[in-house]
ZADO-1210 file (C-alpha; in nm, 4 decimals, padded with zeros to 6 digits):
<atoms>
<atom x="02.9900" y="04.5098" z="01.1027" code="UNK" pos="1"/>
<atom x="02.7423" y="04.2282" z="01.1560" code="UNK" pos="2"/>
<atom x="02.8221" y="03.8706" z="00.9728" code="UNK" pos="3"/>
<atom x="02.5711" y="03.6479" z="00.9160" code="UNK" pos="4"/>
<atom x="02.5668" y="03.2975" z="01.0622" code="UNK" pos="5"/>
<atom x="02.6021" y="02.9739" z="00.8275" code="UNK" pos="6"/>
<atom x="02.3998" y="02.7033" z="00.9320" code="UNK" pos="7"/>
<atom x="02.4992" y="02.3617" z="00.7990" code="UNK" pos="8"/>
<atom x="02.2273" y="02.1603" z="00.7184" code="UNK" pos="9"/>
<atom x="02.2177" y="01.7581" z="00.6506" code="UNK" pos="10"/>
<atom x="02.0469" y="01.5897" z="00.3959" code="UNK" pos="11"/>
<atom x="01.7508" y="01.5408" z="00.5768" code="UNK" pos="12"/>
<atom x="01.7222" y="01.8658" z="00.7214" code="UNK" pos="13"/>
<atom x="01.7264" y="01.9726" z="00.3233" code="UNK" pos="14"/>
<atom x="01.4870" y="01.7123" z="00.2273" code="UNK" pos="15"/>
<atom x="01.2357" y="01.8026" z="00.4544" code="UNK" pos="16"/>
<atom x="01.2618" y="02.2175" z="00.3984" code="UNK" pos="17"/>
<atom x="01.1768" y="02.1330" z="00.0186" code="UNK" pos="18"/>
<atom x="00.9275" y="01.8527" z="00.1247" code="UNK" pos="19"/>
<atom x="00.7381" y="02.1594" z="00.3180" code="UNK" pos="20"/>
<atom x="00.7171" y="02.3830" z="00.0422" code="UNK" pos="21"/>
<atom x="00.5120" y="02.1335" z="-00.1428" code="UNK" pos="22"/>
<atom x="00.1632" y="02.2096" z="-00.0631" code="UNK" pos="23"/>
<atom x="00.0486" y="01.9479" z="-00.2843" code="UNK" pos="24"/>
<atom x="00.2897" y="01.7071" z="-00.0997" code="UNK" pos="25"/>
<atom x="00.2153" y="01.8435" z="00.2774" code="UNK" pos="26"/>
<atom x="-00.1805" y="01.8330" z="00.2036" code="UNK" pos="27"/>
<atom x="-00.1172" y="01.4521" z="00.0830" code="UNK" pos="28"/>
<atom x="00.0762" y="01.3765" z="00.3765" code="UNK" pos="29"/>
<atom x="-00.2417" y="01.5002" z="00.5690" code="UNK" pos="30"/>
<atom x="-00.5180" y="01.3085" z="00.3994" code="UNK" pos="31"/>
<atom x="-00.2671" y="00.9983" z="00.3758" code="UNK" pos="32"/>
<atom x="-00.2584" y="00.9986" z="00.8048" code="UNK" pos="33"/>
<atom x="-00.6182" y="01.0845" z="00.8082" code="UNK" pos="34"/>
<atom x="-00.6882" y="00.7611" z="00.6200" code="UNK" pos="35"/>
<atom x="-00.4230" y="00.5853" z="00.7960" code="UNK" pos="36"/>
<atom x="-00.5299" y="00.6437" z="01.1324" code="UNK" pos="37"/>
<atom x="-00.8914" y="00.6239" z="01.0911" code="UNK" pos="38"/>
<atom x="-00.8285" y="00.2478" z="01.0174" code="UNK" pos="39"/>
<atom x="-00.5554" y="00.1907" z="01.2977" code="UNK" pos="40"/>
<atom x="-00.7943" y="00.3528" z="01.5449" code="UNK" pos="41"/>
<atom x="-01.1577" y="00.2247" z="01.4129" code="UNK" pos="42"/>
<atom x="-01.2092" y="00.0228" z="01.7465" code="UNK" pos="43"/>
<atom x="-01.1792" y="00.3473" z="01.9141" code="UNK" pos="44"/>
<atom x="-01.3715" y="00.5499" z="01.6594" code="UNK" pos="45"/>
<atom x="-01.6541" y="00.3320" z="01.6486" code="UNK" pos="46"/>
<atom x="-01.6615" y="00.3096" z="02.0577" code="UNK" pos="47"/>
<atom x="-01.7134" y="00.6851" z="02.0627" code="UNK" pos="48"/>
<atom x="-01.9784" y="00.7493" z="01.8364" code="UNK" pos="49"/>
<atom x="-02.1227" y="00.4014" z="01.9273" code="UNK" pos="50"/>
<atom x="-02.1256" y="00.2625" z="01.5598" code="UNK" pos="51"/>
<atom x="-02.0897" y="-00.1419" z="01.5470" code="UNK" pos="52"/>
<atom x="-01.9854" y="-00.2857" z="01.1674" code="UNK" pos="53"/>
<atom x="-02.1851" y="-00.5946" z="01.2693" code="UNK" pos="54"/>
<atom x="-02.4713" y="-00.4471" z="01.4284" code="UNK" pos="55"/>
<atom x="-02.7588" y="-00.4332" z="01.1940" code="UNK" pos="56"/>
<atom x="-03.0427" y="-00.1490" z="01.2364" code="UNK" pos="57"/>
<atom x="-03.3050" y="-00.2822" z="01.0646" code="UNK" pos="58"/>
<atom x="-03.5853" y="00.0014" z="01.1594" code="UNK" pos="59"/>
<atom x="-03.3367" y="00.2153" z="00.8737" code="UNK" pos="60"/>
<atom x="-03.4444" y="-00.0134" z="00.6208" code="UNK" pos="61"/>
<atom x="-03.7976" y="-00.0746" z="00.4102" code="UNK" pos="62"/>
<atom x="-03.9756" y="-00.4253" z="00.3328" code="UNK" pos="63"/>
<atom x="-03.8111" y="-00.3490" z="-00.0541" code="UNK" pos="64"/>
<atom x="-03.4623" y="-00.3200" z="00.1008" code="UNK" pos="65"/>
<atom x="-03.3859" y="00.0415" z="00.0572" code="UNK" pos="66"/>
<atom x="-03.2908" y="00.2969" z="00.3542" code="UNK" pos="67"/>
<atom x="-03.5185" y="00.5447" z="00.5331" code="UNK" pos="68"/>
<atom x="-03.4112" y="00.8941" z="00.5160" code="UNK" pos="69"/>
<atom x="-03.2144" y="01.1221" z="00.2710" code="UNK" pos="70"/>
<atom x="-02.8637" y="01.0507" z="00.1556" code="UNK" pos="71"/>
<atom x="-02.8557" y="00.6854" z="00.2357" code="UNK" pos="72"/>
<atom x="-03.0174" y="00.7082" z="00.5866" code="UNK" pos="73"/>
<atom x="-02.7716" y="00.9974" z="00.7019" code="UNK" pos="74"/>
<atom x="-02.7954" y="01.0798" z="01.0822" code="UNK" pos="75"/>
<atom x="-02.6593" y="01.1543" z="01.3993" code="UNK" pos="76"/>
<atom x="-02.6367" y="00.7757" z="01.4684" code="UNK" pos="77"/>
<atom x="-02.5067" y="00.7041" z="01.1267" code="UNK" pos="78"/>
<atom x="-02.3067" y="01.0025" z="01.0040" code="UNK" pos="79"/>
<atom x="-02.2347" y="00.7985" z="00.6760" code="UNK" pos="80"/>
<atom x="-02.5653" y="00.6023" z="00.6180" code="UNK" pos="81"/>
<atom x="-02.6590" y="00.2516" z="00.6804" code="UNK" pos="82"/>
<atom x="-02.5836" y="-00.0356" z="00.3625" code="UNK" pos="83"/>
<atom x="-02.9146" y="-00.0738" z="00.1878" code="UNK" pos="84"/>
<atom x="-03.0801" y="-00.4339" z="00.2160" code="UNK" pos="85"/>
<atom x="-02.8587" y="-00.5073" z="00.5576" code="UNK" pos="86"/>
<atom x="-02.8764" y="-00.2138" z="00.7935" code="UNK" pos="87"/>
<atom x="-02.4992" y="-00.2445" z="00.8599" code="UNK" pos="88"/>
<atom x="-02.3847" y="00.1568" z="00.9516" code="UNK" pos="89"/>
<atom x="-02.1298" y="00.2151" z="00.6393" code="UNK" pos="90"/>
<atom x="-01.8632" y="00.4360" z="00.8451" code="UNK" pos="91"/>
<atom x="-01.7909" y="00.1456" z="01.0784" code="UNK" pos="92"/>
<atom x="-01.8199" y="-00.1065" z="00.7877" code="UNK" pos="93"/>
<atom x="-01.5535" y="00.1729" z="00.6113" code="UNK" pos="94"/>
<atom x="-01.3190" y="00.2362" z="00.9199" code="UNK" pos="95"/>
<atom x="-01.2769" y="-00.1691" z="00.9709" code="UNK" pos="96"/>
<atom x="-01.3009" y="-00.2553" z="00.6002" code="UNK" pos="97"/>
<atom x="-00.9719" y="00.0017" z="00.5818" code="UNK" pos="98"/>
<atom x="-00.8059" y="-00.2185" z="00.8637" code="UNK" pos="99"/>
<atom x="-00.8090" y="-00.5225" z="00.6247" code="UNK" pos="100"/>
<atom x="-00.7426" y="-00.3165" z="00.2979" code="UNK" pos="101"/>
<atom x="-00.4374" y="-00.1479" z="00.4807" code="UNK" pos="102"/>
<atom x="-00.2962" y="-00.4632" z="00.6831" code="UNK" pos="103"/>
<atom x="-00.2957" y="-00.6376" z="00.3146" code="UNK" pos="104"/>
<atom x="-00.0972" y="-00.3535" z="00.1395" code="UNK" pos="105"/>
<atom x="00.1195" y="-00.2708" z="00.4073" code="UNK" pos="106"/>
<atom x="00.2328" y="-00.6495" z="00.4325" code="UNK" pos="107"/>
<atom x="00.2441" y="-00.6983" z="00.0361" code="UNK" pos="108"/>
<atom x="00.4419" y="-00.3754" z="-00.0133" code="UNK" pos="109"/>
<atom x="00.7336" y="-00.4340" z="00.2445" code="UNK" pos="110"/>
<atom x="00.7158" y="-00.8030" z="00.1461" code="UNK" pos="111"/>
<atom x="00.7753" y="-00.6866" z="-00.2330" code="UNK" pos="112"/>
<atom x="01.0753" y="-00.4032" z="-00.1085" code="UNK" pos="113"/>
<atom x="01.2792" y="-00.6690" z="00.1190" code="UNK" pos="114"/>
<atom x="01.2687" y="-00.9128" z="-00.1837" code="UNK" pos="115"/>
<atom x="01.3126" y="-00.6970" z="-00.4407" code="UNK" pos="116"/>
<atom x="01.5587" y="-00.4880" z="-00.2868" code="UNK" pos="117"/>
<atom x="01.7939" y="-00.7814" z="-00.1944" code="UNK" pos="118"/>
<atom x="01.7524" y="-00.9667" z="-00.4884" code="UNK" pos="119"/>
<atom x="01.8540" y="-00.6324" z="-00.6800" code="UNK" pos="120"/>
<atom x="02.1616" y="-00.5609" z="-00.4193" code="UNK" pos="121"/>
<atom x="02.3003" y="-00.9773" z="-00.4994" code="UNK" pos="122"/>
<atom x="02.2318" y="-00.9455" z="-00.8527" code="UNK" pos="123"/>
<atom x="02.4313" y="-00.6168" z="-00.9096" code="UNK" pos="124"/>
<atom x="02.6780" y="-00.6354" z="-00.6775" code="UNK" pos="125"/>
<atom x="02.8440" y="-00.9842" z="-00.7624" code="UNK" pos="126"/>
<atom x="02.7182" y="-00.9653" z="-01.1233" code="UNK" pos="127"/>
<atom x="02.8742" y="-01.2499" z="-01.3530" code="UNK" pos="128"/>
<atom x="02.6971" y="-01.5673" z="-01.3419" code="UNK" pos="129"/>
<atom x="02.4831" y="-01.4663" z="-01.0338" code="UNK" pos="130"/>
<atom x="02.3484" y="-01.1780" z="-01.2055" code="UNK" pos="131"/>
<atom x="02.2642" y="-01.3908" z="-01.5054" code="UNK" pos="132"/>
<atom x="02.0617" y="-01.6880" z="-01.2992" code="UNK" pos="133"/>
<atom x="01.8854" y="-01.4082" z="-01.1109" code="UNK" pos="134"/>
<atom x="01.8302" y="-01.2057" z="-01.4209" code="UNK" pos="135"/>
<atom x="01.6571" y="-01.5172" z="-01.5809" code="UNK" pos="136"/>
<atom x="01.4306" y="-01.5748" z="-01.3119" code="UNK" pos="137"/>
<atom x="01.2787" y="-01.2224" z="-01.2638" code="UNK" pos="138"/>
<atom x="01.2500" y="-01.2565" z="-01.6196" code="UNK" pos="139"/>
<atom x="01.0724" y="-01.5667" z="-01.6092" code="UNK" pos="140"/>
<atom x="00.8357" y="-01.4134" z="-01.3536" code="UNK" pos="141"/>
<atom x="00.7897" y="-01.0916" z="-01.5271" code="UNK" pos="142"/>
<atom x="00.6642" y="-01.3437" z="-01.8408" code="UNK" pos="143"/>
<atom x="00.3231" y="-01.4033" z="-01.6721" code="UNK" pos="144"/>
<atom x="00.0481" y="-01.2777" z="-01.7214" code="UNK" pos="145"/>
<atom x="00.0202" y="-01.2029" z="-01.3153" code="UNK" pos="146"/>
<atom x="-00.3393" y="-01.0873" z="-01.3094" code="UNK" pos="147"/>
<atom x="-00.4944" y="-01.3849" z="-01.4662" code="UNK" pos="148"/>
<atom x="-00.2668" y="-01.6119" z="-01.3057" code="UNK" pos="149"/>
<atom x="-00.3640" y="-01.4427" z="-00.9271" code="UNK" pos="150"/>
<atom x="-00.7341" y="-01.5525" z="-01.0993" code="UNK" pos="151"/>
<atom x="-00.6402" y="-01.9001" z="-01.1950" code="UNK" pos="152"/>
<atom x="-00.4069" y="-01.9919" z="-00.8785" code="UNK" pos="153"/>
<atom x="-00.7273" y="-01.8477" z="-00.6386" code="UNK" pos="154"/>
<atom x="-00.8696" y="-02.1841" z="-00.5547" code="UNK" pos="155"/>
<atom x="-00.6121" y="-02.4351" z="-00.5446" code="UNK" pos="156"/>
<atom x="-00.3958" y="-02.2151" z="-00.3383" code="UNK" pos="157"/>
<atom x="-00.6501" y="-02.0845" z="-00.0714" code="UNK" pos="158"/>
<atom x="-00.7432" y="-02.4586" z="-00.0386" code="UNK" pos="159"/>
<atom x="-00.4180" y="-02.5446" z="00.0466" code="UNK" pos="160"/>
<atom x="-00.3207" y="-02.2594" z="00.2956" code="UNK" pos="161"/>
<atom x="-00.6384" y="-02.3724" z="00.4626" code="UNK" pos="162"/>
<atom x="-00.5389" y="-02.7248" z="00.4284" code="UNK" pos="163"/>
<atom x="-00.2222" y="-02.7007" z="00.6136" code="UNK" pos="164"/>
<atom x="-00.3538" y="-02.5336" z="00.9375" code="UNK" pos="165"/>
<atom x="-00.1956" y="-02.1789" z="00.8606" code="UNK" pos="166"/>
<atom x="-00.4996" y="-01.9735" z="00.8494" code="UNK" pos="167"/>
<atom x="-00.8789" y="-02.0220" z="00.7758" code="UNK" pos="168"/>
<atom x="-01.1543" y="-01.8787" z="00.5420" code="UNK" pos="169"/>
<atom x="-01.0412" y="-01.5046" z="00.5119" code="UNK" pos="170"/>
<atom x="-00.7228" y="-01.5450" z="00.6689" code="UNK" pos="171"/>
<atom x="-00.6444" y="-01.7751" z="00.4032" code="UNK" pos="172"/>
<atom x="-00.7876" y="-01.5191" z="00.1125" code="UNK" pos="173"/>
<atom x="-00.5624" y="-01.2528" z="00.2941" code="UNK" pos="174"/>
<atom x="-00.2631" y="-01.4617" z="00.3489" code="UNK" pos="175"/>
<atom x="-00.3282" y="-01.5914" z="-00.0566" code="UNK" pos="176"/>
<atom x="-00.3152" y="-01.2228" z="-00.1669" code="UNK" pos="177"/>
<atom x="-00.0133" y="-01.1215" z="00.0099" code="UNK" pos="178"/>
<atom x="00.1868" y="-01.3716" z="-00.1199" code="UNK" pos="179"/>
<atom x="00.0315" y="-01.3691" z="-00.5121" code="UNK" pos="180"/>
<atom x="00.1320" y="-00.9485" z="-00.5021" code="UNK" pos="181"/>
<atom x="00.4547" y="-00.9865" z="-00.3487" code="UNK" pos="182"/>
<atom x="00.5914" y="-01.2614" z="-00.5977" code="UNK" pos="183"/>
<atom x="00.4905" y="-01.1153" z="-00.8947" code="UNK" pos="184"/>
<atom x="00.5854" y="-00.7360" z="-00.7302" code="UNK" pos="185"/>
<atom x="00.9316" y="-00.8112" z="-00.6502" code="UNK" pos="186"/>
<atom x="01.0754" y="-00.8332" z="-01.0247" code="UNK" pos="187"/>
<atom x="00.9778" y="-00.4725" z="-01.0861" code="UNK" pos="188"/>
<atom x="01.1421" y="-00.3258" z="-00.8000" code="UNK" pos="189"/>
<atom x="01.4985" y="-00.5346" z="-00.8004" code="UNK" pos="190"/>
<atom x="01.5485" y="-00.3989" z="-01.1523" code="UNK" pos="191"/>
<atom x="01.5585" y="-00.0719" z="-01.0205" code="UNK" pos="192"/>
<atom x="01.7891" y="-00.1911" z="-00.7020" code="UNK" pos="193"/>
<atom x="02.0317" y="-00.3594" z="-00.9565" code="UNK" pos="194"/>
<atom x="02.0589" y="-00.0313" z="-01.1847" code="UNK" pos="195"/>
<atom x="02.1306" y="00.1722" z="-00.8927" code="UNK" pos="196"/>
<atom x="02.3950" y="-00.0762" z="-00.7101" code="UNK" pos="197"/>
<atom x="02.5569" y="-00.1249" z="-01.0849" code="UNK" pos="198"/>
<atom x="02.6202" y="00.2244" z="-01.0544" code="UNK" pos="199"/>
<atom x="02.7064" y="00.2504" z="-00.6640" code="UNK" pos="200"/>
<atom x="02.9877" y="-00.0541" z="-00.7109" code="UNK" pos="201"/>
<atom x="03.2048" y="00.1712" z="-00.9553" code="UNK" pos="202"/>
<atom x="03.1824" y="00.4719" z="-00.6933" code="UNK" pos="203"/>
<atom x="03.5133" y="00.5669" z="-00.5167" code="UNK" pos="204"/>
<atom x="03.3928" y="00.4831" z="-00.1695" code="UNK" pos="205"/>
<atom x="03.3099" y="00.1646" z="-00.2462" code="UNK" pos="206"/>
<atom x="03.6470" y="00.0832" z="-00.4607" code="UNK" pos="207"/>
<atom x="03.8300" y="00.2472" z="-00.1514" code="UNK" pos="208"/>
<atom x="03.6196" y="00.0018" z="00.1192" code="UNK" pos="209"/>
<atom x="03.7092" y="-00.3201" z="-00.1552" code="UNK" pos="210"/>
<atom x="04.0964" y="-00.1937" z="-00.1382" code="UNK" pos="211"/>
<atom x="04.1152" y="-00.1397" z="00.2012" code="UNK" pos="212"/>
<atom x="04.0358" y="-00.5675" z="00.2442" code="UNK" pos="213"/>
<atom x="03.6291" y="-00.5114" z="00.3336" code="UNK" pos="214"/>
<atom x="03.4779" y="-00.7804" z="00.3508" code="UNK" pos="215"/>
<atom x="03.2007" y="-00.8180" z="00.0604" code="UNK" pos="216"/>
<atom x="02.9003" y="-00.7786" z="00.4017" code="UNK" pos="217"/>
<atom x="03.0158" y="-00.5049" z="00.4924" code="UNK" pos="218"/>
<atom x="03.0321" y="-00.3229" z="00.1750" code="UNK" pos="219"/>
<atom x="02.6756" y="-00.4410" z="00.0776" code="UNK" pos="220"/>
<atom x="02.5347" y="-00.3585" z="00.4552" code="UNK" pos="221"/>
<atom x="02.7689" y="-00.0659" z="00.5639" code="UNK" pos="222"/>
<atom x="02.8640" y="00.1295" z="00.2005" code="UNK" pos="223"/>
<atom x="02.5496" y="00.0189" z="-00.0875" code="UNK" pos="224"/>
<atom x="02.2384" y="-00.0135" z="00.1386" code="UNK" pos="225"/>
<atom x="02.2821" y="00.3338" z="00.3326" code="UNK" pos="226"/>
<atom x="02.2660" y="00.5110" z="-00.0229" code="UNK" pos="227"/>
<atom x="01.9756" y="00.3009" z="-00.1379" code="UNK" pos="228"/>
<atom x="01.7358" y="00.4584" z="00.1084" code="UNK" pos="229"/>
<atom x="01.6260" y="00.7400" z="-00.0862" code="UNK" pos="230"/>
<atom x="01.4592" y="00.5274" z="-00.4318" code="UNK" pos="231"/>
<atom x="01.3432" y="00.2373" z="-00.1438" code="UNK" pos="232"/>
<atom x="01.1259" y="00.5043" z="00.0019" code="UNK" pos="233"/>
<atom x="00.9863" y="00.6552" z="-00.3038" code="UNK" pos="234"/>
<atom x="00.8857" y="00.2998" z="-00.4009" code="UNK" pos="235"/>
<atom x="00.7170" y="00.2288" z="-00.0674" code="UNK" pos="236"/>
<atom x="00.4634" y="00.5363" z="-00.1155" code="UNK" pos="237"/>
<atom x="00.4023" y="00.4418" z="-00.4755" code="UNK" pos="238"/>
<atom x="00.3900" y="00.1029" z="-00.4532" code="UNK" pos="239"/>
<atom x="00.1408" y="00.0991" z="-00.1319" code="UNK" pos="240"/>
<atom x="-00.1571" y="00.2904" z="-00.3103" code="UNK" pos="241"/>
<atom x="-00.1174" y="00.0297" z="-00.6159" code="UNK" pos="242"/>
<atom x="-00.1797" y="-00.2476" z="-00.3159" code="UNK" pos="243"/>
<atom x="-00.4631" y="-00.0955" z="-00.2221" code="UNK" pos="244"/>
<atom x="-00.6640" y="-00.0491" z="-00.5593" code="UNK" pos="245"/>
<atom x="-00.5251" y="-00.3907" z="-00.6466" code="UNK" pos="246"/>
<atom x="-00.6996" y="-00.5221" z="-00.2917" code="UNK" pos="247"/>
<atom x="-01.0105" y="-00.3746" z="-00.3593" code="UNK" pos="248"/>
<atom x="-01.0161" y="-00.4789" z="-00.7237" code="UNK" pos="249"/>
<atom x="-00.9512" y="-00.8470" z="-00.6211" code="UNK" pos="250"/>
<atom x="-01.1869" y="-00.8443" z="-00.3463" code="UNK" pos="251"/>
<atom x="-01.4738" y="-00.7210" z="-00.6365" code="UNK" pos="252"/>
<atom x="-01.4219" y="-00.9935" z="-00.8214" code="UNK" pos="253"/>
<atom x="-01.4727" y="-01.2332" z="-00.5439" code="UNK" pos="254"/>
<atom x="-01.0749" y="-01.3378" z="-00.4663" code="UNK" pos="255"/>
<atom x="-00.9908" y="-01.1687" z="-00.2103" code="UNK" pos="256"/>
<atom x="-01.1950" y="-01.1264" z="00.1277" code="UNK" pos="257"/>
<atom x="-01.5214" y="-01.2468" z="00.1451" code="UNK" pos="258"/>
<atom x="-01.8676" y="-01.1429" z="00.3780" code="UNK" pos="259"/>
<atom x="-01.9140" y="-01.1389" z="00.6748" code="UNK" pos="260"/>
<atom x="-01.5657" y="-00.9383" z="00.6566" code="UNK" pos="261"/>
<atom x="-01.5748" y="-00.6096" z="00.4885" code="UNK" pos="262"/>
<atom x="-01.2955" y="-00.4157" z="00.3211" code="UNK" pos="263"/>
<atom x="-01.3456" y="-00.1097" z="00.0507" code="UNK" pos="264"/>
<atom x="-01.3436" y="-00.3593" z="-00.2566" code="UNK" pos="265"/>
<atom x="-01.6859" y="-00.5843" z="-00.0748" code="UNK" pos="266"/>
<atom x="-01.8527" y="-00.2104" z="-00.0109" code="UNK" pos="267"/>
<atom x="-01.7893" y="-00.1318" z="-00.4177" code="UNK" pos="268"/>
<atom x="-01.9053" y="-00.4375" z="-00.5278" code="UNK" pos="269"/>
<atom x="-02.2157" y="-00.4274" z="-00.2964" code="UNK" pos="270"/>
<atom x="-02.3211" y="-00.1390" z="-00.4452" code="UNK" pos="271"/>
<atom x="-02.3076" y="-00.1792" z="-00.7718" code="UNK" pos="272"/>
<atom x="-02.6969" y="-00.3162" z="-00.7606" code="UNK" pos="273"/>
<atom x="-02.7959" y="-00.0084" z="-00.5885" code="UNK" pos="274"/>
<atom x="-02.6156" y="00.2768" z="-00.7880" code="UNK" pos="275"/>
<atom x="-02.9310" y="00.3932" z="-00.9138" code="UNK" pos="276"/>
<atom x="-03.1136" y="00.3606" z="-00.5477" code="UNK" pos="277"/>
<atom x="-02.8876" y="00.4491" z="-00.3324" code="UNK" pos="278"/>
<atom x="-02.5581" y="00.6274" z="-00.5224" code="UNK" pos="279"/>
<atom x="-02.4269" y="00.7652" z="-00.1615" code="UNK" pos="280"/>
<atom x="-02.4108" y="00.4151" z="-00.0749" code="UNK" pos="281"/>
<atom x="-02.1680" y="00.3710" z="-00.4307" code="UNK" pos="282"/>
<atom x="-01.9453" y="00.7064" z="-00.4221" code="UNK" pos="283"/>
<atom x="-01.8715" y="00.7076" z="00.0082" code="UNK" pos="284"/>
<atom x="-01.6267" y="00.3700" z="-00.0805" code="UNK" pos="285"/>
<atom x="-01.5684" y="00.4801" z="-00.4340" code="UNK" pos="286"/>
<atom x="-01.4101" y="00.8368" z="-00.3229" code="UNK" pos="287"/>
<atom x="-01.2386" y="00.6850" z="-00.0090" code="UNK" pos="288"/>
<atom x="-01.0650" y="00.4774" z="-00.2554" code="UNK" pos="289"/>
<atom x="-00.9889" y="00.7290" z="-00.5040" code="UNK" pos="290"/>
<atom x="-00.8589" y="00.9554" z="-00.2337" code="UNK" pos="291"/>
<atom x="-00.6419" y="00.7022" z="-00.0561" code="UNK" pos="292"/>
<atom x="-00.4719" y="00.6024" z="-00.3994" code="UNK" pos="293"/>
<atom x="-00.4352" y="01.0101" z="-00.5051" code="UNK" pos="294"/>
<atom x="-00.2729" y="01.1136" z="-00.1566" code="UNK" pos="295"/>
<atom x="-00.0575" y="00.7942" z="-00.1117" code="UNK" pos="296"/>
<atom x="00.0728" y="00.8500" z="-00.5346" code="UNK" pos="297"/>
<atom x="00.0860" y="01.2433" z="-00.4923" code="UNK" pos="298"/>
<atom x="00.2882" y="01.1642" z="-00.1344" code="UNK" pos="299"/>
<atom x="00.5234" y="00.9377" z="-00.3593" code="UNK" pos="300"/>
<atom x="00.5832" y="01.2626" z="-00.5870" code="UNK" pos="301"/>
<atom x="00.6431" y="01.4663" z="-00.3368" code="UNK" pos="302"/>
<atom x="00.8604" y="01.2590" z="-00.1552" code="UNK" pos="303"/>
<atom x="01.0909" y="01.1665" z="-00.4595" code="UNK" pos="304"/>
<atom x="01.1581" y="01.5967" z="-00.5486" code="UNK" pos="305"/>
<atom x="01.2220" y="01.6328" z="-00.2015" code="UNK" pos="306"/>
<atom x="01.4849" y="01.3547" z="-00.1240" code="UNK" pos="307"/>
<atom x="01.6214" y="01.5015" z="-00.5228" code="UNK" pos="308"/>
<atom x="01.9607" y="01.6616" z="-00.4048" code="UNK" pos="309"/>
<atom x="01.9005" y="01.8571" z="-00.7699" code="UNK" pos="310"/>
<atom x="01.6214" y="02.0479" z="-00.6211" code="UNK" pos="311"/>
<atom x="01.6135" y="02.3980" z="-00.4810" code="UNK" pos="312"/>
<atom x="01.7482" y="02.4491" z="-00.1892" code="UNK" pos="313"/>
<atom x="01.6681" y="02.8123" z="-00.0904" code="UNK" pos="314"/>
</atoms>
């Protein structure tokens, strides 16, 4: 009589078998690397279909400032249309607009999970008096009103990155927003971290480590961080897409980078004088953007019910 075969499987293995059977999730992870790579890879992409972002065609544009052709100027030498009143082709000024768009959220978003998630691994693990002075502070930063003061801090503190030799005109705008997200980011995410180690502390491996004279390092690095991976990564894909829009919303209103440079926000606000003109010119950024954020926050949904050990398994 034939027996069947149990195959263990580890708690990756599981994650990713329920991670599959999310179309929703697997067709996010798709667009999400489609977007990804098309920034990561726009030298190469422009190369090939010979598109320059600072090459202007000016024989696509009229003496009034509007493009030549249907759909925004649409051909085989500018699949996505030229910018109305510059000539600049708008899938290389996309592709390398998503370099800068990315680098910013990428950088912001780990900045915001390193601080967050030690600040939220010191605060609950020792508790006491250090829990209370760190409690205090993100409480004190959670206070402000962030998105005015990333408005009101804008000048003063891009002068002064430029000032002191770090970076220059948009490297200063870029370095300004990373910082501005990631200190008023961090709060958020070591609440969760504390809530999570307050309950990891009591648990009997970490009692048994404590008894057995570890030292309190190695129960923070070697016993609380391993189990912390699973709500660190859900955060990452959530907290990346909110980046993004706030990138592109900051860059609109004239904080963040600034022309020559392009990223998605510049391309939005640019065409808000020709929405009427020229709306491909509008809804190409405008859907990129929406369809970055929706993959990236469906990914993060996806992501959390699979690494759920409560969720089916067969």
């Amino acid at each position: 009589m034939a027996t069947g075969i149990l195959v263990s499987r580890g708690p990756r293995q599981l994650a990713w078998r329920r991670f599959k059977k999310n179309k929703v999730g697997v067709a996010s992870l798709v667009t999400s690397l489609f977007f990804v790579s098309a920034a990561v890879f726009a030298p190469f992409i422009a190369w090939a279909i010979n598109i320059d972002p600072n090459e202007r065609d000016s024989a696509m544009i009229t003496e009034r400032g509007q493009t030549i052709g249907r759909f925004g100027g649409m051909s085989w030498d500018h699949p996505l249309g030229v910018e109305p009143g510059i000539g600049y082709d708008l899938l290389a000024r996309l592709i390398y607009g998503a370099r800068i768009s990315f680098l910013v959220a990428a950088i912001a978003t780990i900045s915001t999970v390193f601080i967050g998630l030690m600040m939220g691994v010191i605060a609950g693990y020792f508790r006491g008096r250090v829990d209370s002075v760190l409690g205090r502070f993100t409480d004190f930063l959670l206070a402000f009103p962030s998105f005015f003061m990333i408005i009101a801090l804008s000048a003063p503190m891009i002068a002064r990155i430029e000032k002191s030799g770090i970076a220059r005109d948009n490297g200063a705008r870029v370095m300004y927003l990373i910082i501005i997200l990631a200190l008023f980011g961090w709060p958020y995410f070591s609440r969760i971290m504390r809530s999570q180690v307050l309950s990891l502390r009591e648990r009997d491996f970490v009692l048994a480590a404590r008894a057995l004279g570890a030292t309190h390092r190695r129960v923070i690095f070697k016993e609380l961080l391993p189990n912390l991976w699973t709500p660190v990564i859900v955060y990452l894909s959530l907290a990346l897409p909110g980046y993004l829009a706030a990138e592109a919303v900051f860059s609109y209103l004239g904080i963040g980078v600034q022309p020559p440079a392009a990223t998605w926000g510049l391309l939005i606000s640019d065409s808000i004088k020709y929405v009427l003109s020229e709306p491909t010119y509008f809804f190409i950024p405008s859907v990129s953007l929406i369809l970055v954020v929706l993959s990236f926050n469906l990914l993060g949904d996806a992501i959390r019910d699979a690494l759920d050990p409560k969720s089916e398994t067969t």
